[in-house]
TORFIVO-47169 format. One record per atom (N, C-alpha, C): residue number from 1; chain; atom name; z, y negated, x. Coordinates in steps of 0.05 Angstrom, whole numbers, padded with zeros to 5 digits, m for minus. Last residue first. Example, Ala and Ser with C-alpha at 12.3 -4.5 7.8 and 13.67 -1.06 7.14 Angstrom:
! TORFIVO-47169
(site 2,"A","N",(00142,00045,00257))
(site 2,"A","CA",(00143,00021,00273))
(site 2,"A","C",(00157,m00001,00258))
(site 1,"A","N",(00156,00114,00264))
(site 1,"A","CA",(00156,00090,00246))
(site 1,"A","C",(00156,00066,00264))
***
This chain:
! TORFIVO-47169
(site 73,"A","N",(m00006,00011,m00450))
(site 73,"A","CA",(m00004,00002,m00475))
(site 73,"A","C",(00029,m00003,m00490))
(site 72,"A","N",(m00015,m00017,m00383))
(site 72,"A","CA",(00005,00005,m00405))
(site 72,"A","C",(00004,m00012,m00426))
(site 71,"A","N",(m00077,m00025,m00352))
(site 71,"A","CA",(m00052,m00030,m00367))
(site 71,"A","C",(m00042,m00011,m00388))
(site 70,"A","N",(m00097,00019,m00294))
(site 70,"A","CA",(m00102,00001,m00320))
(site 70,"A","C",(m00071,m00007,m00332))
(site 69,"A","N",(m00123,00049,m00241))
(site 69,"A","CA",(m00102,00016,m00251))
(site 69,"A","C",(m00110,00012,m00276))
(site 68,"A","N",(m00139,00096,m00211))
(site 68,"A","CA",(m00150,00083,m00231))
(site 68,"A","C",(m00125,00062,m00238))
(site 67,"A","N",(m00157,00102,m00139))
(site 67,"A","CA",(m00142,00104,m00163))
(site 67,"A","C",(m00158,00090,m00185))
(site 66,"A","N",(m00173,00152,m00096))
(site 66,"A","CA",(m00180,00131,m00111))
(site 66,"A","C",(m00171,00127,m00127))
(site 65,"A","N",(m00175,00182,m00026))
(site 65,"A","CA",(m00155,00179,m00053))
(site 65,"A","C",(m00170,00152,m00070))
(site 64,"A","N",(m00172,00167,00018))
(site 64,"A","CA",(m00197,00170,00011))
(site 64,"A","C",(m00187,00183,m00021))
(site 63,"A","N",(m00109,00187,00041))
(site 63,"A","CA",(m00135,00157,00044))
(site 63,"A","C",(m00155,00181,00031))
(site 62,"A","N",(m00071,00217,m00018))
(site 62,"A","CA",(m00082,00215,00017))
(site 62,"A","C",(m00101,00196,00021))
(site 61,"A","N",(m00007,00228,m00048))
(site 61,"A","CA",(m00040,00211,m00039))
(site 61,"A","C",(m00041,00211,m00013))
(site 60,"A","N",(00029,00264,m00068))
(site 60,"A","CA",(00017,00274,m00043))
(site 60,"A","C",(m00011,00249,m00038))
(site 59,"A","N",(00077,00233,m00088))
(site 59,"A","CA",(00052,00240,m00107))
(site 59,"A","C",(00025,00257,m00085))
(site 58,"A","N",(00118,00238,m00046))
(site 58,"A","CA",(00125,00249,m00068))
(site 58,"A","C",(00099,00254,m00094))
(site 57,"A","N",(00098,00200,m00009))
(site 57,"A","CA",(00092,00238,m00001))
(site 57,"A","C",(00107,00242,m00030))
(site 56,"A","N",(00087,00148,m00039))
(site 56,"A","CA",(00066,00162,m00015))
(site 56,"A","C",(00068,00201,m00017))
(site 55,"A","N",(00135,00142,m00047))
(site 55,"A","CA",(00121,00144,m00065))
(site 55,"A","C",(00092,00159,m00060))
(site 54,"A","N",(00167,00128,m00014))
(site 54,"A","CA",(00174,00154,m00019))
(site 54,"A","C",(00156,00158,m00038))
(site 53,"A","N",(00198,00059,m00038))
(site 53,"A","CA",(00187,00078,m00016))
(site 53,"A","C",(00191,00118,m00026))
(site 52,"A","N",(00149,00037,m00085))
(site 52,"A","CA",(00184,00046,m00082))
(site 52,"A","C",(00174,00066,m00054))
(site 51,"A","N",(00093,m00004,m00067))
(site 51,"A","CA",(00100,00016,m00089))
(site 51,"A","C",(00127,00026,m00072))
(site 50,"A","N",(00036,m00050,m00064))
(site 50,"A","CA",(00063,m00039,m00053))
(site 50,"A","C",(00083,m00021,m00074))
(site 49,"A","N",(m00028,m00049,m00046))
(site 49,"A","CA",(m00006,m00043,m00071))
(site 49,"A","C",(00015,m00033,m00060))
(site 48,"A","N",(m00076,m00095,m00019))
(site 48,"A","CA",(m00050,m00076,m00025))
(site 48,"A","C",(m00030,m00062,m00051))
(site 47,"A","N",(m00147,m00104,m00014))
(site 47,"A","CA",(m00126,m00117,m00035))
(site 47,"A","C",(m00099,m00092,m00020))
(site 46,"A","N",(m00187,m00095,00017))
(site 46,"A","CA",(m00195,m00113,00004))
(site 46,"A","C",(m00162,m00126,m00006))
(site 45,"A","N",(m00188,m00067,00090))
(site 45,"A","CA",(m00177,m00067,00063))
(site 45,"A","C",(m00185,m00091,00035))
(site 44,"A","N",(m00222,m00062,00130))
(site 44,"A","CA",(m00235,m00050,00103))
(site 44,"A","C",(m00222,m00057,00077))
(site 43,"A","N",(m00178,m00079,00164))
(site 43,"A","CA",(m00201,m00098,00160))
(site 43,"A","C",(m00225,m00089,00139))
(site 42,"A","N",(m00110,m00077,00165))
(site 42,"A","CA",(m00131,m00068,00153))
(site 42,"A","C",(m00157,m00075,00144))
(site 41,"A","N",(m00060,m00080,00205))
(site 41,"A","CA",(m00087,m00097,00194))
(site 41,"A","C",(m00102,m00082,00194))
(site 40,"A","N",(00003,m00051,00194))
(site 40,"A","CA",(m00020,m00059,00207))
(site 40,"A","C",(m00033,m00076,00187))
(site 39,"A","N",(00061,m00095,00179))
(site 39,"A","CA",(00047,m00069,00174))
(site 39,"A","C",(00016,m00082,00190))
(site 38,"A","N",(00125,m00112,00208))
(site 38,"A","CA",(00098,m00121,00193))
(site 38,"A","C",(00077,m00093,00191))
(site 37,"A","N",(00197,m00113,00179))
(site 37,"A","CA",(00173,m00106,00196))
(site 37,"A","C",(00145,m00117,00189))
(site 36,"A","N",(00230,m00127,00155))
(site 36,"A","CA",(00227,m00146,00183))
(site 36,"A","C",(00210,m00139,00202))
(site 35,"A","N",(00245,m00056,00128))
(site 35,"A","CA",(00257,m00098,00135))
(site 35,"A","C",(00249,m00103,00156))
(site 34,"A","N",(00194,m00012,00141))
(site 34,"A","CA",(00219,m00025,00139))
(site 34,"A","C",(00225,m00046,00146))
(site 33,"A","N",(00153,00025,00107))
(site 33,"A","CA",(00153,00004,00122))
(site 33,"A","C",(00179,m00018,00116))
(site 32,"A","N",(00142,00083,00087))
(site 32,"A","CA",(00169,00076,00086))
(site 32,"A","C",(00175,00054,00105))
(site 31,"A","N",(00072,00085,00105))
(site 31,"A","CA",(00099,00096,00090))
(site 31,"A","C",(00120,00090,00104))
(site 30,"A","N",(00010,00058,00099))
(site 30,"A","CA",(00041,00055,00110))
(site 30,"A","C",(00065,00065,00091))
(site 29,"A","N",(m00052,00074,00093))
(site 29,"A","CA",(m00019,00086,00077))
(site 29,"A","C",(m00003,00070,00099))
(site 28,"A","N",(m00122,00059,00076))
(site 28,"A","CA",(m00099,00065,00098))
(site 28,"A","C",(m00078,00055,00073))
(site 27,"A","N",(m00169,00059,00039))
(site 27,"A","CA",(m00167,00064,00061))
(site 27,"A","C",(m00147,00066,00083))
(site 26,"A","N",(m00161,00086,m00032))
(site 26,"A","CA",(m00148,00086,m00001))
(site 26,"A","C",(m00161,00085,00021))
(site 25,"A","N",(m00209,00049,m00073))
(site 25,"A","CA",(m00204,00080,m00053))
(site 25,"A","C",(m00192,00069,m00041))
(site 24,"A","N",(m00222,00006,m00106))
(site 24,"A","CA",(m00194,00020,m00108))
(site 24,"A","C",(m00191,00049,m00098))
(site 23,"A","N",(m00262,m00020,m00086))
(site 23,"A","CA",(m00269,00016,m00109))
(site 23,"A","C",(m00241,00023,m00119))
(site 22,"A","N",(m00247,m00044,m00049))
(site 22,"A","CA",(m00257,m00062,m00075))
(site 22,"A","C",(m00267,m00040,m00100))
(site 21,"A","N",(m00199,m00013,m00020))
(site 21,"A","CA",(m00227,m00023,m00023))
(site 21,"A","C",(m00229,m00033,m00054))
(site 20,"A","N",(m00130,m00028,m00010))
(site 20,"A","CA",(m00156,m00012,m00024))
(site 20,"A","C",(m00173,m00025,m00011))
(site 19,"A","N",(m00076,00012,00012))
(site 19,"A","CA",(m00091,m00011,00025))
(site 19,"A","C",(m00118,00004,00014))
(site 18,"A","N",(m00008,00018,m00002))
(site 18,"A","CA",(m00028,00036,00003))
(site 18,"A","C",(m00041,00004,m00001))
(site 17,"A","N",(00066,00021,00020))
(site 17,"A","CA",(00042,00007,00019))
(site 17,"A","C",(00013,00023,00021))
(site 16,"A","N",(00126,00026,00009))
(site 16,"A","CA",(00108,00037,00007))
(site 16,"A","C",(00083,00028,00008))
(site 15,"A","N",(00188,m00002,00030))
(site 15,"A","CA",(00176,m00001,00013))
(site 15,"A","C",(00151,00025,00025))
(site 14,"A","N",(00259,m00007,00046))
(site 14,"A","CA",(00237,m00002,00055))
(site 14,"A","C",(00218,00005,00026))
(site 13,"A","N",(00297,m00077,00034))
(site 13,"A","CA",(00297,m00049,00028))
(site 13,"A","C",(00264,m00047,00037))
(site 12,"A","N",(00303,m00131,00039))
(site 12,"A","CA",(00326,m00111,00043))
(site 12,"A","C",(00322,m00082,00042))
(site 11,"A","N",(00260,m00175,00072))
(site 11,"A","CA",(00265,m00168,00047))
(site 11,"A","C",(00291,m00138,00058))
(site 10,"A","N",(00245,m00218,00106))
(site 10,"A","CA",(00268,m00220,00083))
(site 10,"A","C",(00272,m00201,00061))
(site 9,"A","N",(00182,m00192,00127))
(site 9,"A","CA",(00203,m00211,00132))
(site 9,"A","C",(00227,m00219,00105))
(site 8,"A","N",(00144,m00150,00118))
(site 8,"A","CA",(00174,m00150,00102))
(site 8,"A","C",(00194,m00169,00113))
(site 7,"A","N",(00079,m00155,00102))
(site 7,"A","CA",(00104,m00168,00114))
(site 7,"A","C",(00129,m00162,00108))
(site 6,"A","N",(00017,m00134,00109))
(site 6,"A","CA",(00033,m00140,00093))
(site 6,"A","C",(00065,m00149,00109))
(site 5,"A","N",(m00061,m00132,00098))
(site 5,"A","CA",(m00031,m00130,00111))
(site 5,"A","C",(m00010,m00146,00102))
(site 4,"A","N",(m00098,m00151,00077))
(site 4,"A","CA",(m00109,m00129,00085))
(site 4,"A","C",(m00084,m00129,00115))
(site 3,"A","N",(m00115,m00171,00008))
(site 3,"A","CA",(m00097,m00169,00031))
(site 3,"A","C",(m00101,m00149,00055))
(site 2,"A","N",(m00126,m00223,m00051))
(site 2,"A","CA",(m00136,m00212,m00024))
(site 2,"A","C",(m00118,m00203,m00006))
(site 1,"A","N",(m00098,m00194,m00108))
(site 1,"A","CA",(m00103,m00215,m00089))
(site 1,"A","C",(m00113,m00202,m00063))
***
């Protein structure tokens, strides 16, 4: 879905947020964005993927990083 920021109004725990282009390249990271916070606006971003916090520096992704998304067989 379309996003280019994100919200943790109600939620209990810190998450992980990377911010694509329509290539699925990183253009911007929020790491370890906590309850009740809001994350920047990302006006390149097309879509988010929120992921377990710590997920950012434990796989080392950096912006300009591109992923591939497919389904688990």
């Amino acid at each position: 879905m379309p996003s280019r920021g994100v919200h943790m109004i109600g939620m209990v725990l810190p998450i992980d947020v990377l911010f694509l282009d329509c290539q699925k390249s990183i253009v911007a990271m929020e790491e370890s964005l906590q309850p009740f916070r809001i994350s920047g606006i990302h006006q390149e971003a097309r879509t988010a993927l929120e992921l377990p916090v710590h997920t950012i520096r434990w796989t080392g992704t950096r912006v300009g990083d591109r992923l591939e998304i497919a389904p688990v067989a």
